[in-house]
TORMILO-530085 format. One record per residue: x, y, z of N, C-alpha, C in turn. Coordinates in steps of 0.1 Angstrom, whole numbers. Atoms other than C-alpha are relative to their C-alpha. Layout:
// residues N
     n_x     n_y     n_z    ca_x    ca_y    ca_z     c_x     c_y     c_z
       X       Y       Z       X       Y       Z       X       Y       Z
...
END
This chain:
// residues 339
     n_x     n_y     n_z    ca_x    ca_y    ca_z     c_x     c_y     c_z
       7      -9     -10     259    -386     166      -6      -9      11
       8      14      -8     249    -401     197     -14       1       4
      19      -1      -4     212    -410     211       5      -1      13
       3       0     -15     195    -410     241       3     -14       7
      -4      12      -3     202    -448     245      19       2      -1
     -13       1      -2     240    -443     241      -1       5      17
       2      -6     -15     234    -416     272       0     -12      11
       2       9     -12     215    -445     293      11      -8      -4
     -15      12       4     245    -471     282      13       4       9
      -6      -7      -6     270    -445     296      -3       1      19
       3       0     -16     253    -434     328      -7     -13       2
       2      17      -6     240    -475     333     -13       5       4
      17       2      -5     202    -465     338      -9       3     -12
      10       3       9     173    -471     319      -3      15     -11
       0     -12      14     169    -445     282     -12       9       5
       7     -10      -5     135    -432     299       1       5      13
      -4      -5       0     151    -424     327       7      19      -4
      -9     -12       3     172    -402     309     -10       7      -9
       9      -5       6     144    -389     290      -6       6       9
       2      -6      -9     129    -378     324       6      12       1
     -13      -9      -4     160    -361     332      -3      10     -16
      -2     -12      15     163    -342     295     -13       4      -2
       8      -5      -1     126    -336     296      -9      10       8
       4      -4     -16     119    -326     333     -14      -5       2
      13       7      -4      89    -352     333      -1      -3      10
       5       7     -11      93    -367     363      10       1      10
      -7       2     -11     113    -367     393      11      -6       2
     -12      11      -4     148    -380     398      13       5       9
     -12      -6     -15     175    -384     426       9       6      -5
      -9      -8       4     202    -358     422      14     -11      -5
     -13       6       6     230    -383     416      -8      -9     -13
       6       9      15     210    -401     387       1      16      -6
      -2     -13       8     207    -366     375      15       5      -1
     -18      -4       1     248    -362     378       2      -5      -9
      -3       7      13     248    -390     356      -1       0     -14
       3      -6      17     231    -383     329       3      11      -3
      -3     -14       3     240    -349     330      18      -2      -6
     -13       4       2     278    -361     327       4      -9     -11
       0       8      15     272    -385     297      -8       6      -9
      -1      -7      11     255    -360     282       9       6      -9
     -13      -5       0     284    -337     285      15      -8      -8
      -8       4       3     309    -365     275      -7      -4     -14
       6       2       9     286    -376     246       2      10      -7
       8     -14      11     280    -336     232     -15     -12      -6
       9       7       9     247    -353     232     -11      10      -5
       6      -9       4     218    -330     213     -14      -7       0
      17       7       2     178    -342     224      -5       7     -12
      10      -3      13     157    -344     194      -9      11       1
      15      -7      -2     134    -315     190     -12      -3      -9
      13       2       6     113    -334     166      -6      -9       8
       6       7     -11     110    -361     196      -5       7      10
      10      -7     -10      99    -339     220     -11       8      -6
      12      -7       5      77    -318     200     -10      -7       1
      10       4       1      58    -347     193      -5      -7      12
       4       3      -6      55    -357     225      -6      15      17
       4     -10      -7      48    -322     243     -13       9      -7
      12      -5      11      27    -312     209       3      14       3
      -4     -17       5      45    -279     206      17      -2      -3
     -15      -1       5      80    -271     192       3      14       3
      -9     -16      -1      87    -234     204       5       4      -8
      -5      -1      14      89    -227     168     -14       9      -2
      11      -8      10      72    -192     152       4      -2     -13
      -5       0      15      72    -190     115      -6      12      -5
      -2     -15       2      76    -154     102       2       4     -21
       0       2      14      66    -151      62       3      15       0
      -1     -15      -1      80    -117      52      -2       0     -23
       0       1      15      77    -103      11      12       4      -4
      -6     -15       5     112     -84      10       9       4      12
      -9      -8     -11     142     -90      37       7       8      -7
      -6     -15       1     161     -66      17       0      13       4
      10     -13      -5     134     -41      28       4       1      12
       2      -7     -16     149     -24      60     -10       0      13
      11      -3      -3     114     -18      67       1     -18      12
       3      17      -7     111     -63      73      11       1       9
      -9       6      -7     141     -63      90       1       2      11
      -3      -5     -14     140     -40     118     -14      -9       7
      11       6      -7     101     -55     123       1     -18       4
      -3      16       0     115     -94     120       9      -3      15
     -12      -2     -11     144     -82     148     -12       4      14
       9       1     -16     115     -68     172      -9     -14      -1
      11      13       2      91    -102     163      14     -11       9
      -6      10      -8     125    -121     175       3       2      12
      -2      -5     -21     136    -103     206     -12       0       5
      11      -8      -7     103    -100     220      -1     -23       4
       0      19      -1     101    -145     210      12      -6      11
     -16       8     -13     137    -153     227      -3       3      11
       3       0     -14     127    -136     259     -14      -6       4
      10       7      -9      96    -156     262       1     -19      -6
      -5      19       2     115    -195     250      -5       0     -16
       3       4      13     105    -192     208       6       5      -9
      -4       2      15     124    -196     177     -11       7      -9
      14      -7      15     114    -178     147       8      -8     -14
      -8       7      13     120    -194     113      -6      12     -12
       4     -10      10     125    -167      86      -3      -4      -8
      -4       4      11     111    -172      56      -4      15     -16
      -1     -13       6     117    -145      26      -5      -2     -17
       8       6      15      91    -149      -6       7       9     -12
      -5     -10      11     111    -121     -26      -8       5     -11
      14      -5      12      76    -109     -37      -6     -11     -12
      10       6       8      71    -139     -54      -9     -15       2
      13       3      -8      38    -155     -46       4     -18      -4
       1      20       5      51    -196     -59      12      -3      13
      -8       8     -14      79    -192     -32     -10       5      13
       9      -4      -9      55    -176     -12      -9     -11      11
       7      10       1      32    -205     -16       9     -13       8
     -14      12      -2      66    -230     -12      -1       3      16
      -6       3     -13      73    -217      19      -8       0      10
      12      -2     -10      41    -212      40      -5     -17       0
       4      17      -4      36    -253      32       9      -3      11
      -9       6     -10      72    -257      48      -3      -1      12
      -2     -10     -15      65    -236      79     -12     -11       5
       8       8      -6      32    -255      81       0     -18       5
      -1      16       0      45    -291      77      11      -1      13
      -8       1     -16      71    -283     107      -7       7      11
       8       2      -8      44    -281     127       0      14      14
      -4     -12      -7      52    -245     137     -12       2      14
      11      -1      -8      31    -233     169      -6      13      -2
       6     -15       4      24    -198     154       4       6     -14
      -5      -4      16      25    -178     120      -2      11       1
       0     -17       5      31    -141     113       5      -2     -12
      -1     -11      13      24    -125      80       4      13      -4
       0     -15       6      36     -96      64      -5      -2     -12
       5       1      17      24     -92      31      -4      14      -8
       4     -15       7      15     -64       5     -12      -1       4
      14      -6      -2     -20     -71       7     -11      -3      -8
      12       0      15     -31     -77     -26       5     -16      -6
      -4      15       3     -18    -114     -29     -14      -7      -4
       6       6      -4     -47    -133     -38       2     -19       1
      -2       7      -3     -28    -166     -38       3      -5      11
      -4      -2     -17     -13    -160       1     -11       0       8
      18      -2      -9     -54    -154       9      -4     -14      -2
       9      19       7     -61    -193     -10       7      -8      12
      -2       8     -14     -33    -203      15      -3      -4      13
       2       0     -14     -39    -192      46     -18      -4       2
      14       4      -4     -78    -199      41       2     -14       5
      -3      10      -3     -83    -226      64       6     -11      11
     -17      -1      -7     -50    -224      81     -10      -2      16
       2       0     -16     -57    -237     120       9       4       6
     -13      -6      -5     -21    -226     132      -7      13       3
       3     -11      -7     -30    -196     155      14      11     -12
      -6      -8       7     -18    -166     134      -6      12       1
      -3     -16      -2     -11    -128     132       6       3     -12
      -8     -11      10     -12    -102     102       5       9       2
     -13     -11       0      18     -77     102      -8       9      -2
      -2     -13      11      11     -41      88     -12       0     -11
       4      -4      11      -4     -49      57     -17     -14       1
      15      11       0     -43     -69      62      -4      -6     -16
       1       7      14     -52     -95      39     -17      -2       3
      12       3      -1     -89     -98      31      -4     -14      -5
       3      11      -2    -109    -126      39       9      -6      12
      -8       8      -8     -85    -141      64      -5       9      15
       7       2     -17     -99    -141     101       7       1       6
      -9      -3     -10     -70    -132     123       2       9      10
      -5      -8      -5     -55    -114     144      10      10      -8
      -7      -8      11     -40     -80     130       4      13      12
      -6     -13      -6     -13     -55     141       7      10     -12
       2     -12       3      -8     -26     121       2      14      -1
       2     -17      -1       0      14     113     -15       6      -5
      13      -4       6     -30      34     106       8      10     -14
      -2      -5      14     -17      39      69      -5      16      -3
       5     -11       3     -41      64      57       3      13      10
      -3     -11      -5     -40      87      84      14       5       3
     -17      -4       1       1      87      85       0       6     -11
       0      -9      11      -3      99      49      -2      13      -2
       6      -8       4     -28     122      56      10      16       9
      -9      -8      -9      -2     136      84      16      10      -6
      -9      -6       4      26     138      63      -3      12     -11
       2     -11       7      10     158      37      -8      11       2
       2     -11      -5      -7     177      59      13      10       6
     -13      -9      -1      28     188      72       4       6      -9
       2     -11      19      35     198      36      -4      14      -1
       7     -13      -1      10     222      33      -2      11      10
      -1     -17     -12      11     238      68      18       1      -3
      -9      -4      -1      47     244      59      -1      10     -16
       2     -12      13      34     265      25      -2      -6     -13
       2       3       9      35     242       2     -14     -10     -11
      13       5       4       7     234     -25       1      -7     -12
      -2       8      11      23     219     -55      14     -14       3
      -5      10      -5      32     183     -36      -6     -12      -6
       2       9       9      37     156     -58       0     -18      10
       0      11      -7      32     117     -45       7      -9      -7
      -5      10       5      52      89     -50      -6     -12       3
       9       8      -6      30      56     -42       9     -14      -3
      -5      13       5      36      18     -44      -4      -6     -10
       9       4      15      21      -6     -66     -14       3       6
      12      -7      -2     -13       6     -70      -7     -12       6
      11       6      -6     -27     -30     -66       2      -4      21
       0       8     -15     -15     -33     -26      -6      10       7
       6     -10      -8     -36     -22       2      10      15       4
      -8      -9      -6     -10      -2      15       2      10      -6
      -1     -13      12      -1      19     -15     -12       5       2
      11      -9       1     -41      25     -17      -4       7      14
       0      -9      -9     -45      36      18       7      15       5
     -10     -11       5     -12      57      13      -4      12     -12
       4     -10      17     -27      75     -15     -15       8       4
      13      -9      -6     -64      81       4       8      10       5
      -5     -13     -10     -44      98      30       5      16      -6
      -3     -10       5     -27     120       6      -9      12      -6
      12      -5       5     -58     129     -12      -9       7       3
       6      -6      -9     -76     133      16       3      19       4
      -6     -10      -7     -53     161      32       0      15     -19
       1      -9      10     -52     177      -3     -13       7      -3
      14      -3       5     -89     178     -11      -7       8      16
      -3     -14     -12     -87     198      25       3      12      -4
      -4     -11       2     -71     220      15      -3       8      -9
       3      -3       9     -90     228     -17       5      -3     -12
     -11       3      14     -65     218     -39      -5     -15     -11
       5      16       7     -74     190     -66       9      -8      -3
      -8      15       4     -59     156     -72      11       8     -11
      -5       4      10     -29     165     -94       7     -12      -7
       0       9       6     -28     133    -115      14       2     -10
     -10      -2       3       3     145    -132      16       0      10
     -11      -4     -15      22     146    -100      -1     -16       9
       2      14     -11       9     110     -85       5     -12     -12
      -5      12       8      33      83    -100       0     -12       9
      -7      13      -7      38      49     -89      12      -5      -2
     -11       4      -5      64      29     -75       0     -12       4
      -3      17      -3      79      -4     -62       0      -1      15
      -3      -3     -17      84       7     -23      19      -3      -3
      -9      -1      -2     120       9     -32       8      10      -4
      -4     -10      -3     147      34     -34       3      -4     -15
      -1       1      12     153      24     -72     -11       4      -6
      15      -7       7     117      31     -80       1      11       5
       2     -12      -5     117      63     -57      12       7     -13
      -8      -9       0     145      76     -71      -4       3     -20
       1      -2      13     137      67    -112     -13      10       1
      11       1       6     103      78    -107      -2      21       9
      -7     -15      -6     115     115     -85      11       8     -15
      -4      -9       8     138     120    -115     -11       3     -16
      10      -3      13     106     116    -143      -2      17      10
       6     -16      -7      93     149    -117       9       8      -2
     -11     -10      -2     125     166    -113       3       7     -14
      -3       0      18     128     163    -155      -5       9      -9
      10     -12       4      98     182    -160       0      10       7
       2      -9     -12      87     209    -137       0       0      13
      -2       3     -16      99     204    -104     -10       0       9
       7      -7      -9      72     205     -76      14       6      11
      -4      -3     -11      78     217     -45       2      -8      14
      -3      10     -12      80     191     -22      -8     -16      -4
       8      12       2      69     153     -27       2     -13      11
       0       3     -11      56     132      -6       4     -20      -1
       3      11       1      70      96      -8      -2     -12      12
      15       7      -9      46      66       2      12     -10      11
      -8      11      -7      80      47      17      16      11       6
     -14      -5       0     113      58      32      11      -4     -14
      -6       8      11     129      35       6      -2      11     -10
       5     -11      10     113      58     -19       4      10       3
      -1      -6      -1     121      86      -4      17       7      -1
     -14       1       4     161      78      -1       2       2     -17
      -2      -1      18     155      75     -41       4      12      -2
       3     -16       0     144     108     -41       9      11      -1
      -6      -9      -5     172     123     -20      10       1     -12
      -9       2       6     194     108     -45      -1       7     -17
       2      -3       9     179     119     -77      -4      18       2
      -2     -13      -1     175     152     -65      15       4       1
     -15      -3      -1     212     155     -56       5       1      -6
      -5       3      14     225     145     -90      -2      12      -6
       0     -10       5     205     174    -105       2      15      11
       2     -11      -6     214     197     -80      -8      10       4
      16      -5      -5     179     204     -66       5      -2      16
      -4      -1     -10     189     214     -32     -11      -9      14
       8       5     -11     168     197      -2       5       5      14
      12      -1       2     154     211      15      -7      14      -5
       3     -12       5     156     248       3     -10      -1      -9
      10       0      11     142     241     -31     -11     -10      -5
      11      11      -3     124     204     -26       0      -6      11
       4       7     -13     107     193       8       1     -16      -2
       0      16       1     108     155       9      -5      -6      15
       5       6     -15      88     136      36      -2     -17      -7
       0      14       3      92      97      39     -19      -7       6
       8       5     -10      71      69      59       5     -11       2
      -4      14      -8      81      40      82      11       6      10
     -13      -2      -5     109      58      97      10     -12       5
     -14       8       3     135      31      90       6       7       3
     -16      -6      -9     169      34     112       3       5      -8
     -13      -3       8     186      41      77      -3      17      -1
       5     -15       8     163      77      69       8       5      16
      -7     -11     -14     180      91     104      16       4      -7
     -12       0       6     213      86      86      11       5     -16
      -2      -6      13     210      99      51       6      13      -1
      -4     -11       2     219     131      39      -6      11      -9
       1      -3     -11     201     153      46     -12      -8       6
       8      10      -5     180     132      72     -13       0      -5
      12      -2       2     149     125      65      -7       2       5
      13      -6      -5     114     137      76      -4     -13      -3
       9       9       0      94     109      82     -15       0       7
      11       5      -7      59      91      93       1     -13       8
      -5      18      -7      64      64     115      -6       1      13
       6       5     -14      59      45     148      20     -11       1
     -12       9      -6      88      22     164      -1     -11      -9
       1      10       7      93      -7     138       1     -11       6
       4       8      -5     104     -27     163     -10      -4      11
      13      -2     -11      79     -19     190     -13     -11     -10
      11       3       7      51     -29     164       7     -13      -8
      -5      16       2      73     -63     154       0      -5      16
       7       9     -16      72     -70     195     -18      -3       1
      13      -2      -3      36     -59     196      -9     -13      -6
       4      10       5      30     -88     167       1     -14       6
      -1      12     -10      45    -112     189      -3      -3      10
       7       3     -16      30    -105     223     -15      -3     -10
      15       3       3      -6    -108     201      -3     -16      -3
       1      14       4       7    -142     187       3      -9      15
      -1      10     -17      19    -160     222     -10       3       7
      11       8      -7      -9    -151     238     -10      -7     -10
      11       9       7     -34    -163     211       7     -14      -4
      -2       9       0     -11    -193     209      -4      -7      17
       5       1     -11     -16    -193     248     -17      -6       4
      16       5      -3     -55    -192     250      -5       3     -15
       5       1      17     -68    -200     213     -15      11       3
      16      -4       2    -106    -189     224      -2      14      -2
       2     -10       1     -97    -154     222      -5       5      -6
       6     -12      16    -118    -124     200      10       2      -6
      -9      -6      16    -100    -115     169       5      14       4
      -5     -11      -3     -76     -86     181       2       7     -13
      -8      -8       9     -67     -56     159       5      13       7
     -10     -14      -5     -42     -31     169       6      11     -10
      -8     -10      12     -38       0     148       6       7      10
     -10     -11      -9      -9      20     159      -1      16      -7
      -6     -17       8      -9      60     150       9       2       1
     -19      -5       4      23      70     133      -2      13       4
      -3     -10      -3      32     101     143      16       7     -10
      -7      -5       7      55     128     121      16       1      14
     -13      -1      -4      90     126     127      11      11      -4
      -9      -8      11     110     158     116      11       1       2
     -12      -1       4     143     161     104       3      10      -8
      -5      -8      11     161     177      79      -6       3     -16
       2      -2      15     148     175      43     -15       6       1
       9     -16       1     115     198      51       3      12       1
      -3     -16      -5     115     233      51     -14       8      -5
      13      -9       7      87     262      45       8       4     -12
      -4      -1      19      83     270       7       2      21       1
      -4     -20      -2     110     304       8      -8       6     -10
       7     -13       3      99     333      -1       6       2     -19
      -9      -1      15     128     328     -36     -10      -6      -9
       7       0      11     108     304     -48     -17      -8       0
      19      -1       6      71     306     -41      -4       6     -11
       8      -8      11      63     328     -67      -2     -12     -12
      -2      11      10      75     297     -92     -12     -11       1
      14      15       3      47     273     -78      -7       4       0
END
């Protein structure tokens, strides 16, 4: 591989020189710039970016900790965190803990020891080894979606609870009163905000907590769908509200099997509106906001506070707003009498 000294050897002028030139430090006459430009080209030569980093003290390098690319959900928010980075000159370096908190740990040292200039988290929430990490942490940084307590940052955000409280208030203004929840794990914030909201909009309406009807789940469409067919097994409700799209595709699926029609005989409302719930069959009803909107939004929060460090502590909650589709309907007239 060649160096920057082969370059000067080639074009016959001095290595910083050509360091000038590949850096844009300093000024040089247009034919010294031909030259080196032409022994780059004849070389394929590639400047160090660990050399320049350490002499400009930044590397145009984000580092983007997610719990869960498999999750839709990360993927479309990791795709707005990068487009929003490429149009303003920054790399993102993925890295994917697969929920579990030792690579979690593994990879948040890497990100740190390559001397990243910014760090976005996602997280469940309930980590408290990813809170031991980041305590500490001087790397200007930004929490995703899910807030981690104790940690001092910057935070972007859905307003959880009240998307819950939205979707199962749609529920009930469409008739129905025996709407069952599907949640995540109980210990992440997310799930428990998900579960106020639902409670909330219930205990509105008079109705009490049914505790027989609120299971948990994994936030995926394998938990949705095992944990839709324990419901479906027993006495069916009438509509259930799960705390994830993921969940909610389970759903569609475990209803379909038994021939539980959606949406005539079970309502189904998601949350996140993931590209994939537009596409299902029948579409889904969701709670959402733009996924990638709110993965840009994380990365305009992080470049400026990589910009001017002295900033206040931003938090941005975004209000989801209902998305309807197909798999709601009002509870017919056939079979209200049943709930």
């Amino acid at each position: 591989m060649a160096t920057i000294k082969d370059v000067a050897a080639l074009a016959g002028i001095s290595y910083t020189t050509v360091s000038h030139v590949v850096n844009k430090t300093r000024p040089v006459s247009d034919e010294v710039r031909r030259k080196v430009e032409a022994a780059i080209e004849r070389l394929d030569y590639v400047p160090s970016a660990v050399a320049r980093s350490l002499k400009a003290k930044t590397t145009a390098t984000i580092g983007l900790l997610v719990p869960n690319s498999l999750n839709p959900y990360f993927a479309e928010l990791a795709r707005g965190i990068e487009d929003y980075c490429e149009r303003n000159g920054y790399c993102v370096i993925l890295c994917n803990s697969d929920d579990n908190p030792d690579k979690q740990r593994s990879y948040l040292r890497v990100l740190l020891e390559k001397r990243i200039d910014g760090l976005i988290v996602a997280s469940a929430g309930g980590d408290v080894g990813l809170v031991e990490g980041l305590t500490g942490v001087r790397t200007p940084m930004v929490i995703v979606d899910r807030g981690l307590d104790g940690i001092d940052a910057d935070l972007v955000r859905i307003d959880h609870e009240h998307g819950a409280y939205l979707a199962t208030r749609h529920l009930l203004d469409l008739g129905h009163r025996d709407i069952a929840f599907i949640g995540g794990p109980a210990d992440t914030s997310v799930a428990q905000m998900r579960l106020a909201g639902y409670c909330r909009a219930l205990e509105e309406a008079g109705i009490e907590r049914p505790v027989e009807r609120m299971l948990e789940s994994d936030f995926t469409s394998t938990g949705g769908y095992r944990a839709a067919a324990e419901l479906l097994d027993r006495q069916p409700p009438s509509a259930i509200f799960a705390a994830n799209d993921m969940i909610g595709i389970g759903v569609l699926r475990a209803a379909a099997e038994r021939n539980v029609r959606v949406p005539s005989e079970l309502s189904v409302i998601g949350f996140d509106d993931i590209q994939m719930s537009r596409y299902v069959y029948p579409a889904l009803t969701t709670v959402g906001q733009s996924i990638l909107q709110l993965g840009e939004m994380a990365a305009e929060v992080l470049l400026r506070r990589i910009a001017t460090p002295g900033l206040a502590t931003d938090q941005r909650i975004v209000t989801p707003s209902i998305v309807l589709r197909e798999s709601t309907a009002p509870l017919s007239g056939a079979f209200a009498q049943y709930r």
